[in-house]
C-alpha positions as CSV (number, residue, x, y, z in Angstrom):
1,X,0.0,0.0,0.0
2,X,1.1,3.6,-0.4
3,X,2.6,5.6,2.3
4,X,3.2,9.6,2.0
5,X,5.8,10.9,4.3
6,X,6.0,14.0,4.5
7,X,7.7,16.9,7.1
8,X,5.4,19.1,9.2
9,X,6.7,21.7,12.3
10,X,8.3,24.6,12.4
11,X,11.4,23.2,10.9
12,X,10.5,19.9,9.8
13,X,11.5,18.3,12.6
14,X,8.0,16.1,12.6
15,X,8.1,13.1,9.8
16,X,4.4,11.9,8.9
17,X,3.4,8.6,7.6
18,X,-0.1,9.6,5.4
19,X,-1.7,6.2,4.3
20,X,-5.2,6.2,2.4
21,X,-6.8,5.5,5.1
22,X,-5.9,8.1,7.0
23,X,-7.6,10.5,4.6
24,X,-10.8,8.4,4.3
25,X,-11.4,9.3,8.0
26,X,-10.8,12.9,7.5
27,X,-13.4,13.0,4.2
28,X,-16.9,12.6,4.7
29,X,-17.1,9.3,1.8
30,X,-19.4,10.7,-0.4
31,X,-16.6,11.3,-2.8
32,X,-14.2,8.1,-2.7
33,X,-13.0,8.1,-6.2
34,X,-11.6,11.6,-6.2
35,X,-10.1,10.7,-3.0
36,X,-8.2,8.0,-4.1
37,X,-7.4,9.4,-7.1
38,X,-6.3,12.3,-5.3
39,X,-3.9,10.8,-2.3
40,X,-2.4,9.0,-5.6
41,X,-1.8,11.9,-7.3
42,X,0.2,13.4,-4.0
43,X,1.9,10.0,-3.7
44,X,2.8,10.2,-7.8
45,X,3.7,13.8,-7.4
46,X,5.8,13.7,-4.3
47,X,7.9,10.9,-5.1
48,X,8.5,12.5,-9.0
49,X,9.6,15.7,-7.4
50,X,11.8,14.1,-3.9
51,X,12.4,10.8,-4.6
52,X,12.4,9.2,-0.9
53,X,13.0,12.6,1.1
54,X,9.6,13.8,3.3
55,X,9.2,17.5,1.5
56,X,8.2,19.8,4.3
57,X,4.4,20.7,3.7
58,X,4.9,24.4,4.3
59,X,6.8,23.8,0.9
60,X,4.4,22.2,-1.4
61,X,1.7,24.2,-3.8
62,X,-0.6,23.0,-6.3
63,X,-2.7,23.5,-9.1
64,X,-5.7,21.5,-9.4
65,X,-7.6,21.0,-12.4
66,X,-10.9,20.0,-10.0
67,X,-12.1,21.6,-7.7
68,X,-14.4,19.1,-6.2
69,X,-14.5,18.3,-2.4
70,X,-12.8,14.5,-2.6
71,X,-9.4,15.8,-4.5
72,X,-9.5,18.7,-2.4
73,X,-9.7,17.0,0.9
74,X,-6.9,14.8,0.2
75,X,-4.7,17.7,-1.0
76,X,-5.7,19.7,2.6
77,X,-5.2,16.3,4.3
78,X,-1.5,15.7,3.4
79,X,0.1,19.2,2.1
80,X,-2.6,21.8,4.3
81,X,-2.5,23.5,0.6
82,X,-5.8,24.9,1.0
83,X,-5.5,26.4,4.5
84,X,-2.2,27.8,3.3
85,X,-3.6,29.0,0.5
86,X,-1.5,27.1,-1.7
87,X,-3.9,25.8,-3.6
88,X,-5.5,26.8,-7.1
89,X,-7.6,25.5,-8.7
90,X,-8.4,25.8,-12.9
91,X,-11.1,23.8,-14.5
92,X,-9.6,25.1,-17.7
93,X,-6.2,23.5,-17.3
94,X,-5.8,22.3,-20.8
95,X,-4.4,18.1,-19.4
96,X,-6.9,15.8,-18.8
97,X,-10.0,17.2,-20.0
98,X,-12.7,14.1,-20.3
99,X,-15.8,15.3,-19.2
100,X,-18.2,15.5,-21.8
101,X,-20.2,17.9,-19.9
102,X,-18.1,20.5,-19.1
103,X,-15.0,21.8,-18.4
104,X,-13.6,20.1,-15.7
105,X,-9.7,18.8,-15.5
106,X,-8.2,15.4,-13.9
107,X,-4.7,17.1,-14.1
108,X,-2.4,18.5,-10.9
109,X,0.6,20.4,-10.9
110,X,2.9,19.8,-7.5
111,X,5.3,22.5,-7.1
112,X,7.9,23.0,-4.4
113,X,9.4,26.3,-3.5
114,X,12.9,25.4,-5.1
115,X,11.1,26.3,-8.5
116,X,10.8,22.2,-9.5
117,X,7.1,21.2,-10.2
118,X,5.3,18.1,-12.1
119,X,2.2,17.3,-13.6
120,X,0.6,14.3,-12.7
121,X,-2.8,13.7,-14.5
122,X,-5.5,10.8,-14.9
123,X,-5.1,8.4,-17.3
124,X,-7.9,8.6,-20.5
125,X,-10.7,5.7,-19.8
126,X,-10.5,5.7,-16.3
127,X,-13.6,7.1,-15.1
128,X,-16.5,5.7,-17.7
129,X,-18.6,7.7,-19.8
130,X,-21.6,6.8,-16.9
131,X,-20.0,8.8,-14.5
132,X,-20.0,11.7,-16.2
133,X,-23.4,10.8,-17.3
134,X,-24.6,11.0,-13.8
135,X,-22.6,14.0,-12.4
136,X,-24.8,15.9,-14.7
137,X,-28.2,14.3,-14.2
138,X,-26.9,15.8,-10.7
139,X,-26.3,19.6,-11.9
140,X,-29.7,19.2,-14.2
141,X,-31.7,18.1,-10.8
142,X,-32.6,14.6,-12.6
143,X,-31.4,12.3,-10.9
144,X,-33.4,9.2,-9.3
145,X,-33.0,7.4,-6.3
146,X,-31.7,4.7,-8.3
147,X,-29.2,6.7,-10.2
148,X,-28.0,8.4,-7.0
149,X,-27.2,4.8,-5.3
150,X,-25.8,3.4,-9.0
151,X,-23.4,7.2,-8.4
152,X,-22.9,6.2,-4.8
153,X,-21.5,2.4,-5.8
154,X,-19.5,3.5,-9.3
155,X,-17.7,5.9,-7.1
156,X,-16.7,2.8,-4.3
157,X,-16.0,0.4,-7.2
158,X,-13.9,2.9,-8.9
159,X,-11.8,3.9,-5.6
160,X,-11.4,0.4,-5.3
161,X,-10.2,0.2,-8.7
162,X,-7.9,3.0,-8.3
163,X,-5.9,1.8,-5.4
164,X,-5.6,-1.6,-6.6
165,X,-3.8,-0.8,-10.0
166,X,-0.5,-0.4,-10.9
167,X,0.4,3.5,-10.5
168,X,1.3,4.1,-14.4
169,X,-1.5,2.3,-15.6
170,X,-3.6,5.2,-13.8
171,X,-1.2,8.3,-13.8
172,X,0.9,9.9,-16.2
173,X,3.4,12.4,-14.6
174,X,5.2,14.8,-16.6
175,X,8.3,16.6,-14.8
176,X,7.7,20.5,-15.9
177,X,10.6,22.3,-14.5
């Protein structure tokens, strides 16, 4: 299983061990897929930019092509990004783009404040045409009862999905600078 360490404290002097779980708890569950998908997208982008090191959190911005509430409580969870208002997000970010619907980008950019940063986005054919399908009948206000639990269990299947895979087969990271 994945593990995120990463350096909190004043100076760093506090090394934390960030496992999935961990940032389960802190979500409410309505949103599992974008959780997992977004703890792996830390995970992906930490250890492109630092290898093994623990960055320090007070270090770490990012640039989030969703702004839903799954990706961004796993970014808040490990890096505090949103409290430290280090965290943007762009539904226009040009990566990533698959919703049918609307704008709406599965791309991240992780920077550090030594200027190095990667992008680490979703891989095409993850998420199924039917999810997008729903998250609209959601903004239109026509969804059933029946589509909201088929929502409810496609977003648990696809978390599942997500943490079980190999990393590249769901991630492509791209080192920018």
């Amino acid at each position: 299983m994945y593990v995120i360490y990463i350096r909190d404290g004043r100076k760093g002097e506090f090394l934390k061990a960030i496992r999935f779980e961990d940032v389960e708890k802190y979500h409410s569950g309505q949103y599992l897929m974008a959780v997992a998908v977004g703890f792996l997208s830390v995970y992906a982008g930490i250890k492109a930019l630092c290898g093994d090191e623990a960055p320090e959190r007070k270090d770490i911005s990012i640039l989030s092509g969703h702004g839903g509430p799954g990706f961004r409580d796993a970014f808040e969870y490990v890096t505090r990004a949103a409290s430290r208002g280090a965290l943007t997000v762009d539904v226009n970010y040009p990566v990533a783009q698959y919703d049918p619907h609307r704008a709406q980008s599965y791309a991240f950019v992780f920077s550090l404040t030594d200027g190095r940063s990667v992008e680490v986005s979703l891989k095409e054919g993850f998420l199924p045409l039917e999810f997008y399908d729903l998250l609209e009948k959601g903004r239109a206000g026509t969804r059933t009862e029946a589509d909201e639990e088929r929502l409810d269990d496609l977003k648990k299947e696809l978390c599942d999905r997500a943490l079980s895979m190999p990393l590249d087969d769901l991630l492509a990271v791209k080192r920018l600078s």
